[in-house]
Backbone as CSV, one residue per row, in Angstrom:
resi,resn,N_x,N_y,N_z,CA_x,CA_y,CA_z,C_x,C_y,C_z
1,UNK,67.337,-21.942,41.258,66.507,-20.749,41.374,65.959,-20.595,42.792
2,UNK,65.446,-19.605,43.046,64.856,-18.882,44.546,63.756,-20.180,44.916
3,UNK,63.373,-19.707,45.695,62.163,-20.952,46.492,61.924,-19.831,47.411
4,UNK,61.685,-18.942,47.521,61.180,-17.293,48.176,61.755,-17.382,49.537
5,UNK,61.141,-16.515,50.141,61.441,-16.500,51.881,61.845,-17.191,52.770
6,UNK,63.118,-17.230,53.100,63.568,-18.322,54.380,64.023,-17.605,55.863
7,UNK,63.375,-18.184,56.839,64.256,-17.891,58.236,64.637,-18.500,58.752
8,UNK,65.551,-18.815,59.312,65.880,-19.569,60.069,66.918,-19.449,61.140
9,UNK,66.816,-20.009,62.252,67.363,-19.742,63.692,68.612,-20.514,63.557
10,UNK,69.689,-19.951,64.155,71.216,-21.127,64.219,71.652,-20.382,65.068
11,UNK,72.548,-22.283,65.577,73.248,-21.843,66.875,74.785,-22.490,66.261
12,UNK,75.406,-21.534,66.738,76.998,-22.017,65.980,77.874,-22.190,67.120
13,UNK,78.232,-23.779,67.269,79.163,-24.436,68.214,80.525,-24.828,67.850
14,UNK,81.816,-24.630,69.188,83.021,-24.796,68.654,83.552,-23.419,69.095
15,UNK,84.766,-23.151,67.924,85.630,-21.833,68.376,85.125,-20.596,67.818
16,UNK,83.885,-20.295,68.330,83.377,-18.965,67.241,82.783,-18.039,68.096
17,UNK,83.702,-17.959,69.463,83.929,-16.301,69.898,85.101,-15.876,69.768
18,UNK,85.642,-14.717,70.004,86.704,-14.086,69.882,87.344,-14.177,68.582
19,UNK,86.807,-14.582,67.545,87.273,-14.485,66.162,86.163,-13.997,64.690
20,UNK,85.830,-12.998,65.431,85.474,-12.013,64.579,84.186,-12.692,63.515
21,UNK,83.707,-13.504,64.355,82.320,-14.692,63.697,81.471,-13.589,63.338
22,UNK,80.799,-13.016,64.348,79.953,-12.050,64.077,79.672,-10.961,62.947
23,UNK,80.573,-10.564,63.018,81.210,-9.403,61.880,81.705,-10.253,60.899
24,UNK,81.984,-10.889,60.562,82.566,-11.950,59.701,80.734,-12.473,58.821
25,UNK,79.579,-12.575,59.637,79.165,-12.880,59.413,78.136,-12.156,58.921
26,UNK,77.816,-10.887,59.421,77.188,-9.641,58.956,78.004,-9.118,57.874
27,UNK,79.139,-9.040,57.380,79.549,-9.010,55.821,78.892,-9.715,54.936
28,UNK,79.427,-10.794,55.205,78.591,-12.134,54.337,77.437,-12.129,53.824
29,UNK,76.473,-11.891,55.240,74.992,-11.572,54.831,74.821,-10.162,54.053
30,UNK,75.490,-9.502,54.212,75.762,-8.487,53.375,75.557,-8.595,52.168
31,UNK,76.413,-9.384,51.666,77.063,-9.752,50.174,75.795,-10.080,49.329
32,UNK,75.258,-11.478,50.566,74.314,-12.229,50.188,73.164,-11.836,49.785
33,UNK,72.951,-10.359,50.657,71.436,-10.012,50.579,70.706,-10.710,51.717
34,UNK,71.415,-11.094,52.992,70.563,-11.635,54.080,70.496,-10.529,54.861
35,UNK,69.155,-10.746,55.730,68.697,-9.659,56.501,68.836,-10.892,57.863
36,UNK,68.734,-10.130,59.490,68.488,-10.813,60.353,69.432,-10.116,61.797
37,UNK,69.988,-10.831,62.453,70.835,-10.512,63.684,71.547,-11.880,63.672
38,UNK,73.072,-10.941,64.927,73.699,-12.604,65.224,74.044,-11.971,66.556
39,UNK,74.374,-12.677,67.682,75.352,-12.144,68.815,75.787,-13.676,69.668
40,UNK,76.660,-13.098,70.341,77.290,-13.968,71.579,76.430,-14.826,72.514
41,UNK,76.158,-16.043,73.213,75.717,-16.416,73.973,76.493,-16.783,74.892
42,UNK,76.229,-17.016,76.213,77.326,-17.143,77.452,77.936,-18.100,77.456
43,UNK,77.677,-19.209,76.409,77.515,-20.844,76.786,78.909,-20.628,75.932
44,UNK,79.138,-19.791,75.085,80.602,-19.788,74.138,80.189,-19.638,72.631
45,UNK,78.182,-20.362,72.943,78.322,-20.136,71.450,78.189,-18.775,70.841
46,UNK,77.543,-18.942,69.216,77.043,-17.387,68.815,75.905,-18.105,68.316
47,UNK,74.796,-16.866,68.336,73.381,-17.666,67.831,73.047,-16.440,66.630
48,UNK,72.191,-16.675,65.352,71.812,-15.822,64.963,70.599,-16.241,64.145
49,UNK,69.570,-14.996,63.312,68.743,-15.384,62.842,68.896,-14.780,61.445
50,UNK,68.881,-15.497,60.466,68.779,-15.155,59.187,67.713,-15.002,57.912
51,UNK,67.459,-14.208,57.451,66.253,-14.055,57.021,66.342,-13.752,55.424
52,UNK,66.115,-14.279,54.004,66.218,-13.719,52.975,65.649,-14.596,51.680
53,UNK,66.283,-14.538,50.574,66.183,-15.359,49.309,66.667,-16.728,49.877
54,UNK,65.893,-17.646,49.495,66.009,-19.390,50.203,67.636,-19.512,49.692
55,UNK,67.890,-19.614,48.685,69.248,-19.794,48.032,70.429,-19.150,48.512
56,UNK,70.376,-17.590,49.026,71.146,-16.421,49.494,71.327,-17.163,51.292
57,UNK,70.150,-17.759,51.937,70.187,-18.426,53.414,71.148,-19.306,53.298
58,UNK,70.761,-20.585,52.218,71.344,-21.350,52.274,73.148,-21.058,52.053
59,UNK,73.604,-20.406,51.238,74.397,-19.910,50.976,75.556,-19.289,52.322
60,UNK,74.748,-18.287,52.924,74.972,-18.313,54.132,75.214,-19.327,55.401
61,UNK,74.113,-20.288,55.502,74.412,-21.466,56.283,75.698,-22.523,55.879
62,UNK,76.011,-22.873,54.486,76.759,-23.054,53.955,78.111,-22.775,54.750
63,UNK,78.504,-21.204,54.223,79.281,-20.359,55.142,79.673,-20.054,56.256
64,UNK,78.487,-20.059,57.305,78.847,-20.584,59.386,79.503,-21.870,59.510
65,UNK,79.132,-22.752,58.391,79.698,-23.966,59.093,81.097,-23.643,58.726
66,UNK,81.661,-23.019,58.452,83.286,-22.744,57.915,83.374,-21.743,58.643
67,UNK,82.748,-20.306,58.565,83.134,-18.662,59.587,84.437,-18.251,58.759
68,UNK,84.686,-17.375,59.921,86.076,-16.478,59.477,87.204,-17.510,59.421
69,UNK,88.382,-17.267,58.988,89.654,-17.440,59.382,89.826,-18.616,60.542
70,UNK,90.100,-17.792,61.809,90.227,-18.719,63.089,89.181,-19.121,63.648
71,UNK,87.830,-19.252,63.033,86.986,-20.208,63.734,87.047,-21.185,63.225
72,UNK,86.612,-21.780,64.305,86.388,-23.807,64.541,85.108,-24.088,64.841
73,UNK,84.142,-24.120,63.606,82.669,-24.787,63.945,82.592,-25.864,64.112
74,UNK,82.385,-26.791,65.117,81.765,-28.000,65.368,80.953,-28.161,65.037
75,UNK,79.417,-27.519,65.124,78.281,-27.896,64.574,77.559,-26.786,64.456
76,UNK,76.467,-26.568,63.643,75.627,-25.634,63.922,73.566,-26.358,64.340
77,UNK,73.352,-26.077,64.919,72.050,-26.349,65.032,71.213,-25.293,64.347
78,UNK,70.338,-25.669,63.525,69.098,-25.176,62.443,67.810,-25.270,62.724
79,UNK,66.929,-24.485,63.033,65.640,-24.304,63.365,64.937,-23.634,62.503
80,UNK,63.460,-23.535,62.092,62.909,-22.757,61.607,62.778,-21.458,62.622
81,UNK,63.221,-20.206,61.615,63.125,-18.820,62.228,61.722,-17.867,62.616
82,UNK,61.225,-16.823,63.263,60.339,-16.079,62.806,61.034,-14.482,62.915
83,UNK,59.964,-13.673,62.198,59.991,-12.102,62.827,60.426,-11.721,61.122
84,UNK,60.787,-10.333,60.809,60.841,-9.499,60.218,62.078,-8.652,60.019
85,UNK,62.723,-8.381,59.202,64.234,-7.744,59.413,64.934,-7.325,57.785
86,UNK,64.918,-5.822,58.372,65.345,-4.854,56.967,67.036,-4.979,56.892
87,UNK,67.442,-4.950,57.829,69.117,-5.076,57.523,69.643,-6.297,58.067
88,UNK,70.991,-6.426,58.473,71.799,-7.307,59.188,72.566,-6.798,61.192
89,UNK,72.145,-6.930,61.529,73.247,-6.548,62.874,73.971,-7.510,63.659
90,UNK,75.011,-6.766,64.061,75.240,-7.799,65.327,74.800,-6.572,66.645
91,UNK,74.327,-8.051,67.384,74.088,-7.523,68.358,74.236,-7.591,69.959
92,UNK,74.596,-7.196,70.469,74.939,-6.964,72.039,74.747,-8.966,72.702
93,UNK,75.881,-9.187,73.275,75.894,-10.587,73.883,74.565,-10.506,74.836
94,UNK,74.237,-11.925,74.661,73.003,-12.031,75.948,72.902,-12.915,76.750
């Protein structure tokens, strides 16, 4: 069962630019019912923040460590998240 509100910050390391991580991953959260953002970082990784039902997060985190198709996660790093968020986006590399 739920355990209410989760956020949390991740950084997803390995082969998860140029293979459609992002969007791959804003479906997902989709599905899930996660709210939050994800985008590109320069370093190669993708970082994002996820926000929803504790079970629906986990679910999701679950899921980055695998991604689309042709990604190759090495690791993801997990932080506690903050902030507020009605939908899912991706958003502009930074």
């Amino acid at each position: 069962m739920s355990e209410g509100l989760k956020t949390l910050h991740l950084v997803m390391h390995g082969r998860v630019q140029g293979v459609w991580y992002r969007d791959s991953m804003r479906r997902e959260a989709g599905k899930l019912g996660v709210n939050g953002w994800t985008r590109n970082l320069g370093d190669g990784t993708v970082e994002a923040m996820v926000q929803g039902d504790a079970d629906a997060v986990d679910a999701l985190v679950t899921w980055a460590h695998i991604g689309p198709e042709f990604a190759q996660v090495s690791r993801i790093d997990v932080e506690p998240g903050g902030g507020s968020y009605s939908d899912f986006e991706v958003r502009g590399d930074a």
